[in-house]
MIDOSE-1310 file (N, C-alpha, C; in nm, 2 decimals, decimal comma, always signed):
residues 156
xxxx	-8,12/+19,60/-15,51/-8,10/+19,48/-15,44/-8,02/+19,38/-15,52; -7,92/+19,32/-15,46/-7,83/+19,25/-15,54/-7,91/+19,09/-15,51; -7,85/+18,96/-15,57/-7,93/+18,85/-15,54/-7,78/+18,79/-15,53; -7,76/+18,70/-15,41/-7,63/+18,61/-15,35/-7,67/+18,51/-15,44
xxxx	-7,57/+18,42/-15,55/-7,58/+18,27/-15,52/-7,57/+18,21/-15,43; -7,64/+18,05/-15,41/-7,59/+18,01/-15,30/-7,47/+17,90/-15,38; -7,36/+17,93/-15,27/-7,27/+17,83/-15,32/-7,22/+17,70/-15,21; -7,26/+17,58/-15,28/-7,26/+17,50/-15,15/-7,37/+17,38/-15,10
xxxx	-7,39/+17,38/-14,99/-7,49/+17,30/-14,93/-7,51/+17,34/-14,80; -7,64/+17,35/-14,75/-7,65/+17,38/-14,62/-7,65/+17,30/-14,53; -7,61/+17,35/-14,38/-7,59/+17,25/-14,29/-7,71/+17,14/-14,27; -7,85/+17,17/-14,31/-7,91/+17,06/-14,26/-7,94/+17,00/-14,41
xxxx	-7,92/+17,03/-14,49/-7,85/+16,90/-14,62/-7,78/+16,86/-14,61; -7,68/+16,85/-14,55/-7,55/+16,78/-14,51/-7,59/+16,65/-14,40; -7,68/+16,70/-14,33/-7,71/+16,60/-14,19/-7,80/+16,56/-14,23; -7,86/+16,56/-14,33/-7,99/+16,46/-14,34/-7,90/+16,35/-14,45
xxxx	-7,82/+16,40/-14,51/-7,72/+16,28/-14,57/-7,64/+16,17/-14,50; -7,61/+16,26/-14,40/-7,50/+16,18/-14,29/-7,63/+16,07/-14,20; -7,73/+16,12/-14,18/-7,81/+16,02/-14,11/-7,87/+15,92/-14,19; -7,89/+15,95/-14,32/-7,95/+15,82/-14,43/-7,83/+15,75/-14,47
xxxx	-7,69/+15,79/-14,42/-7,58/+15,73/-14,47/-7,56/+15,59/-14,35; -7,61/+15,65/-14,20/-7,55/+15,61/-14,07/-7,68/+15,49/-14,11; -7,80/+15,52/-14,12/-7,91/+15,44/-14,14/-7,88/+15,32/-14,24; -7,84/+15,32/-14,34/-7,78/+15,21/-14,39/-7,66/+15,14/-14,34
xxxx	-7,58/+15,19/-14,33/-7,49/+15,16/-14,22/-7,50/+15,03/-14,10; -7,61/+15,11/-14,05/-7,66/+15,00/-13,88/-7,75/+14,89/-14,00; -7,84/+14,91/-14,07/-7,89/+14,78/-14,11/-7,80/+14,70/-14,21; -7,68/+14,73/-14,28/-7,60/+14,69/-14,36/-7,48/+14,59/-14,25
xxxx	-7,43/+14,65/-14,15/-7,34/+14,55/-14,10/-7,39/+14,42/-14,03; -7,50/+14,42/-13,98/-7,54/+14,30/-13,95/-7,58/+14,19/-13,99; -7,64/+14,24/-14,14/-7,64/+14,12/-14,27/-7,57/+14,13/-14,27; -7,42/+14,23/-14,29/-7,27/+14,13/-14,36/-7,17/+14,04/-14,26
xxxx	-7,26/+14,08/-14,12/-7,17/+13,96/-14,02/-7,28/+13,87/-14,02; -7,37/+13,84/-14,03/-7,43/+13,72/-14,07/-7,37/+13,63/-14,23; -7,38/+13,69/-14,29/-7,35/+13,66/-14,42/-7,18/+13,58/-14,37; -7,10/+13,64/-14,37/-6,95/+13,58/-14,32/-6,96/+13,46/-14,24
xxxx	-7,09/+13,48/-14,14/-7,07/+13,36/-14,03/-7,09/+13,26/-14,13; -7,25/+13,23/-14,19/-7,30/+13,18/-14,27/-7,14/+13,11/-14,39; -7,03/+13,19/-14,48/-6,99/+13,13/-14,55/-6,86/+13,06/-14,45; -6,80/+13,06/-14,34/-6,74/+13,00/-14,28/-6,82/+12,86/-14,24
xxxx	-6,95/+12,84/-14,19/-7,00/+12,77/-14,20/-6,96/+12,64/-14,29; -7,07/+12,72/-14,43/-7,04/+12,66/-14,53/-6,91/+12,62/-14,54; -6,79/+12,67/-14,56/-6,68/+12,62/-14,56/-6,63/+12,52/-14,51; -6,68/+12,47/-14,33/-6,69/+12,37/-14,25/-6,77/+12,23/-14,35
xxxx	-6,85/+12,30/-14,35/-6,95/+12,17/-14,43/-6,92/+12,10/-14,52; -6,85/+12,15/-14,65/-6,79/+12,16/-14,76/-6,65/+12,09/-14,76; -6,59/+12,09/-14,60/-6,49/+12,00/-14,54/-6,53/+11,84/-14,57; -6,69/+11,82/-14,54/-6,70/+11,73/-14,53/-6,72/+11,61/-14,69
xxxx	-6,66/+11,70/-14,77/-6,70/+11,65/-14,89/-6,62/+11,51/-14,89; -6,53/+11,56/-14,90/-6,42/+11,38/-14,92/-6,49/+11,24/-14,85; -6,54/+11,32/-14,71/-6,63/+11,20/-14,59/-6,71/+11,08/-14,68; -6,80/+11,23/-14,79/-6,91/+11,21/-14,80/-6,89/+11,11/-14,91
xxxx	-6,77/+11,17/-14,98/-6,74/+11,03/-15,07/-6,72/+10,88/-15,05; -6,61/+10,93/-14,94/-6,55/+10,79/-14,88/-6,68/+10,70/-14,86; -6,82/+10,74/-14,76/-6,91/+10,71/-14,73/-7,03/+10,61/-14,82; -7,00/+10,72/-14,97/-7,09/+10,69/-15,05/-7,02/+10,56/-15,16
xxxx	-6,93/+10,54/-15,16/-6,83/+10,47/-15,25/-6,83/+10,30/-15,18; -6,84/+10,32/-15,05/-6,80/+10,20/-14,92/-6,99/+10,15/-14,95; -7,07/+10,26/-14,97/-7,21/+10,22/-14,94/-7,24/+10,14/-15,11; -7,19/+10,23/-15,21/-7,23/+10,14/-15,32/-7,10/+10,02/-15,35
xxxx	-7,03/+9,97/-15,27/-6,96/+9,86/-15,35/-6,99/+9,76/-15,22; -7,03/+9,77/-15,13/-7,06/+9,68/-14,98/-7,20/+9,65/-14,96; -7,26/+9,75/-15,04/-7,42/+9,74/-14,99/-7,48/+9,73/-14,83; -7,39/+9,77/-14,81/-7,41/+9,86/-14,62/-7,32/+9,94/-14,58
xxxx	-7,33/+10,01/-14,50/-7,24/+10,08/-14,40/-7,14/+10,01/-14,30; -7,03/+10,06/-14,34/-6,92/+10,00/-14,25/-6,95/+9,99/-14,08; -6,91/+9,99/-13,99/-6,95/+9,94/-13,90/-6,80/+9,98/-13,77; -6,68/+10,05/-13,85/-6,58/+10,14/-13,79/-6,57/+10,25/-13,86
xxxx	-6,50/+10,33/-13,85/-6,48/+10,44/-13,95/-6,36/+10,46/-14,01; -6,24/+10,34/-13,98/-6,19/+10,36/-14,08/-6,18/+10,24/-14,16; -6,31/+10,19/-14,19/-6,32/+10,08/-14,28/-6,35/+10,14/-14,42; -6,40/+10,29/-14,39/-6,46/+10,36/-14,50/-6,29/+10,45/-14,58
xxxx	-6,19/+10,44/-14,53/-6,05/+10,48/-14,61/-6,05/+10,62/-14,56; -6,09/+10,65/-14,49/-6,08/+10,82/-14,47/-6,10/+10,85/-14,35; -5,94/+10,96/-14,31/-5,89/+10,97/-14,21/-6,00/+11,11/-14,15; -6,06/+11,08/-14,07/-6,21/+11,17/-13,98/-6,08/+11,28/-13,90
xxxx	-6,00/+11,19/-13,85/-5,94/+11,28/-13,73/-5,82/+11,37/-13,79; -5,80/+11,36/-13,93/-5,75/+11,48/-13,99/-5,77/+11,57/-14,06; -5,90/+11,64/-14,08/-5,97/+11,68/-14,13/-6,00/+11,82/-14,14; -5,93/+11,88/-14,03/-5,97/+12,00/-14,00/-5,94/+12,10/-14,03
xxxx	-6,00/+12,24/-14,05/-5,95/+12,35/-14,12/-5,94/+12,49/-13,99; -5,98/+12,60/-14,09/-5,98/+12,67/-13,98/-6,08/+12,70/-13,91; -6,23/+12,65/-13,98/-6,33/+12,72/-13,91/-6,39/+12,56/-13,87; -6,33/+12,45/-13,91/-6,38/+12,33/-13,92/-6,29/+12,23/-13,81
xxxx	-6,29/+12,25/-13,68/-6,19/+12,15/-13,61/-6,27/+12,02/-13,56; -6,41/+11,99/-13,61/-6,45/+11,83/-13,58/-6,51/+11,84/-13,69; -6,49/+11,67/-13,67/-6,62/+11,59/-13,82/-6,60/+11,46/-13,74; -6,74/+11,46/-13,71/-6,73/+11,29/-13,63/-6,79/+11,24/-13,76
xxxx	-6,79/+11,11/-13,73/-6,88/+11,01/-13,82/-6,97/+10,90/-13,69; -7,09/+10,87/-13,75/-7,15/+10,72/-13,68/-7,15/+10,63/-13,81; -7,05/+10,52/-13,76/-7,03/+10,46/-13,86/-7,17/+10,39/-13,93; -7,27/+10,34/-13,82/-7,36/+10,26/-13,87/-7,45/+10,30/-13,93
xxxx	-7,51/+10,40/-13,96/-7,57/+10,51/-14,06/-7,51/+10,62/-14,16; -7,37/+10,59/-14,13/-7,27/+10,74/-14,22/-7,32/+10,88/-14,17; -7,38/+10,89/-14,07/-7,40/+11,06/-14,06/-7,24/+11,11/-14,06; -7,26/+11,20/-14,09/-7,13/+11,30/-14,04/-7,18/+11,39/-13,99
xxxx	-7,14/+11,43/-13,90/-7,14/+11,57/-13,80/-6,99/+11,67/-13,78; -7,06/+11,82/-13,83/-6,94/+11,91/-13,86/-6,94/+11,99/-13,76; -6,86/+12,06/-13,71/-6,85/+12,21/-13,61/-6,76/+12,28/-13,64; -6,84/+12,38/-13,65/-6,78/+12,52/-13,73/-6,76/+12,57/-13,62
xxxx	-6,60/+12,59/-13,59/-6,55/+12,72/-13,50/-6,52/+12,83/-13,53; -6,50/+12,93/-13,45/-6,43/+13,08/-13,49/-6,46/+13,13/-13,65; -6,59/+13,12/-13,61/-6,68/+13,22/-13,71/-6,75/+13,35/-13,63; -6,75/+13,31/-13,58/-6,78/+13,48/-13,50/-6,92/+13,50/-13,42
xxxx	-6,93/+13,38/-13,43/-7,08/+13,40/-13,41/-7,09/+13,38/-13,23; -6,99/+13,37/-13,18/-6,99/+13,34/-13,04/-7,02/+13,22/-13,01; -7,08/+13,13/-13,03/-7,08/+12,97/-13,00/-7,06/+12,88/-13,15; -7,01/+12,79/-13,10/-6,99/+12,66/-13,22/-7,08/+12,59/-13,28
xxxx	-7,09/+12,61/-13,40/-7,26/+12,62/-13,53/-7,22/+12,45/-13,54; -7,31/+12,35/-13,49/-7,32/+12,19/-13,56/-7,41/+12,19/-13,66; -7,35/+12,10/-13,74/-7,47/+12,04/-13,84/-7,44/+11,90/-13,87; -7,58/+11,82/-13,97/-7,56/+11,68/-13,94/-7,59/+11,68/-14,06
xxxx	-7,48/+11,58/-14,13/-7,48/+11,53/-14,31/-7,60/+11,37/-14,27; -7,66/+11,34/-14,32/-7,72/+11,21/-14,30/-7,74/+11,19/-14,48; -7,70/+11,05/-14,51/-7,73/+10,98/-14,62/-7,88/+10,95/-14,66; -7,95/+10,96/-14,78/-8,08/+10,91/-14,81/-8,10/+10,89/-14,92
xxxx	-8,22/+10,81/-14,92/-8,24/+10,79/-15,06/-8,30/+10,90/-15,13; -8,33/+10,90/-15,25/-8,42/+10,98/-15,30/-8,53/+10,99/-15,30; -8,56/+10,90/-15,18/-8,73/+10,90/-15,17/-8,76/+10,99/-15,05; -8,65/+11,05/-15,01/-8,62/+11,09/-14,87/-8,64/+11,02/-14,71
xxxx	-8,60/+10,90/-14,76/-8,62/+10,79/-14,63/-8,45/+10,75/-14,58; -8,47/+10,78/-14,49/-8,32/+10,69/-14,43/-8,29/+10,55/-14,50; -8,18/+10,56/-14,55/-8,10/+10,43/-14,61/-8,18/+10,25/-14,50; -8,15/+10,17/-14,57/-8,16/+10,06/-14,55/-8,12/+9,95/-14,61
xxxx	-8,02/+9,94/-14,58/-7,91/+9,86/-14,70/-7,95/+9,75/-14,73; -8,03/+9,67/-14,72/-8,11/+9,54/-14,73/-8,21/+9,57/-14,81; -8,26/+9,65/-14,83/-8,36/+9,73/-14,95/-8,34/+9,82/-15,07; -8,25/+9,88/-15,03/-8,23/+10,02/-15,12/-8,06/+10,03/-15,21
xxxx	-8,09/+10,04/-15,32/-7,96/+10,04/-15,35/-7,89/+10,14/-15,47; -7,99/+10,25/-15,46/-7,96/+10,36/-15,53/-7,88/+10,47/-15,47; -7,84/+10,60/-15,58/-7,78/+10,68/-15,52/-7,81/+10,72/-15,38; -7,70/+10,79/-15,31/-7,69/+10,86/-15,22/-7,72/+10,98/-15,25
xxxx	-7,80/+11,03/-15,16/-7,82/+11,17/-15,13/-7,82/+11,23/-15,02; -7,76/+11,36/-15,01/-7,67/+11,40/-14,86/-7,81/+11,50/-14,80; -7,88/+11,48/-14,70/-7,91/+11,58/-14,65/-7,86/+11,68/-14,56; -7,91/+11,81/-14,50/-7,83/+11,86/-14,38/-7,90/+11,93/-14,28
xxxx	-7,87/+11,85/-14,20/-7,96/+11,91/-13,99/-7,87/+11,99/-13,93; -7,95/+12,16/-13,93/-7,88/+12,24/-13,86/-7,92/+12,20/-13,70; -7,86/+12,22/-13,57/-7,89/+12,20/-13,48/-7,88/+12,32/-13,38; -7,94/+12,44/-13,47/-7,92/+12,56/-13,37/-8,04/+12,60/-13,34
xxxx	-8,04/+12,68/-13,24/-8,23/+12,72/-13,20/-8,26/+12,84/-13,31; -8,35/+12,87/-13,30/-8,48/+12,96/-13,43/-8,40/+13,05/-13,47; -8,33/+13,15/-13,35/-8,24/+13,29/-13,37/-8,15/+13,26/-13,44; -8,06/+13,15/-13,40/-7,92/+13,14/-13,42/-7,94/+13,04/-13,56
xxxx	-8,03/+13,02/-13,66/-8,05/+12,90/-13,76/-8,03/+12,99/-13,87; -7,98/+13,15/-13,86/-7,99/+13,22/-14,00/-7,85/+13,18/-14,03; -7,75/+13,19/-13,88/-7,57/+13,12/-13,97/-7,57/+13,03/-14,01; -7,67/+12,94/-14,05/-7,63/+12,77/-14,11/-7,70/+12,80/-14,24
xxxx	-7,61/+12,75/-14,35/-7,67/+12,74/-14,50/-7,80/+12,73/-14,53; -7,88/+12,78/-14,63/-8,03/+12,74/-14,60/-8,06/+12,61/-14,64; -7,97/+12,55/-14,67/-7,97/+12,37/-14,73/-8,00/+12,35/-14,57; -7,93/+12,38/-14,47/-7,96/+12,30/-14,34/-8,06/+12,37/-14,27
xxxx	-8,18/+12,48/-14,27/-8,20/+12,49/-14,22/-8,35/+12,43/-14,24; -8,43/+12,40/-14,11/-8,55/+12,29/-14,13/-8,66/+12,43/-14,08; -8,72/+12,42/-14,19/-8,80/+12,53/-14,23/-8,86/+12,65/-14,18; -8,74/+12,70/-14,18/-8,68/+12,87/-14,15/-8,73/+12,96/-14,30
């Protein structure tokens, strides 16, 4: 009796690879289209840096909040990029509000920058006269709160 090597791999070694391959696969692209939506986001938000300046510069040399928005030196209505085509401001609190478009996510991701103290209380310029610190309010429901930064999400 002679003895065959086997040379090779058998067909159902082969398909048990191809299925642990397909299995990562399906749970791998859905975190990485989250992940993408998530840094275009960010990117939108990150828009708002200069705002946040102008905002914070107007708040420590005035000791209140402007009261138009372009009292604060910074042009809101040019602002935009490609995943970022709004940034409103309220001038009488400094929130800034961002919208992140054509991230993929099928609808347009908002978020809300609001100024505070470090005590975590809303500004009151008649009281408070320390740094600014920026918080961020995502405004998407439970499902849709994994595309906003975890800086914005309220306790997700």
């Amino acid at each position: 009796m002679s003895k065959q090597l086997q040379k090779g791999f058998t067909l159902i070694e082969l398909m048990i690879v191809v299925a642990i391959v397909a299995i990562l696969v399906a749970l791998a692209v859905p975190a990485y289209n989250d992940y993408t939506i998530r840094a275009k986001v960010s990117e939108c938000i990150n828009q708002a840096a200069p705002a946040k300046l102008a905002i914070s510069e107007f708040f420590q040399s005035e000791g209140n909040f402007a009261t138009a928005a372009e009292d604060y030196g910074f042009d809101f209505a040019n602002s935009e990029s490609q995943y970022c085509n709004d940034l409103q401001l309220t001038p009488a609190n400094g929130y800034i509000t961002v919208t992140a478009v054509n991230t993929g996510a099928g609808t347009n991701i908002t978020a809300q920058l609001q100024p505070e103290t470090g005590a975590g209380t809303d500004y009151n310029p008649t009281s408070n006269n320390g740094p600014i610190t920026w918080d961020c309010v995502g405004t998407m429901s439970a499902g849709e709160s994994r595309w906003l930064p975890s800086t914005c999400r309220a306790g997700d």
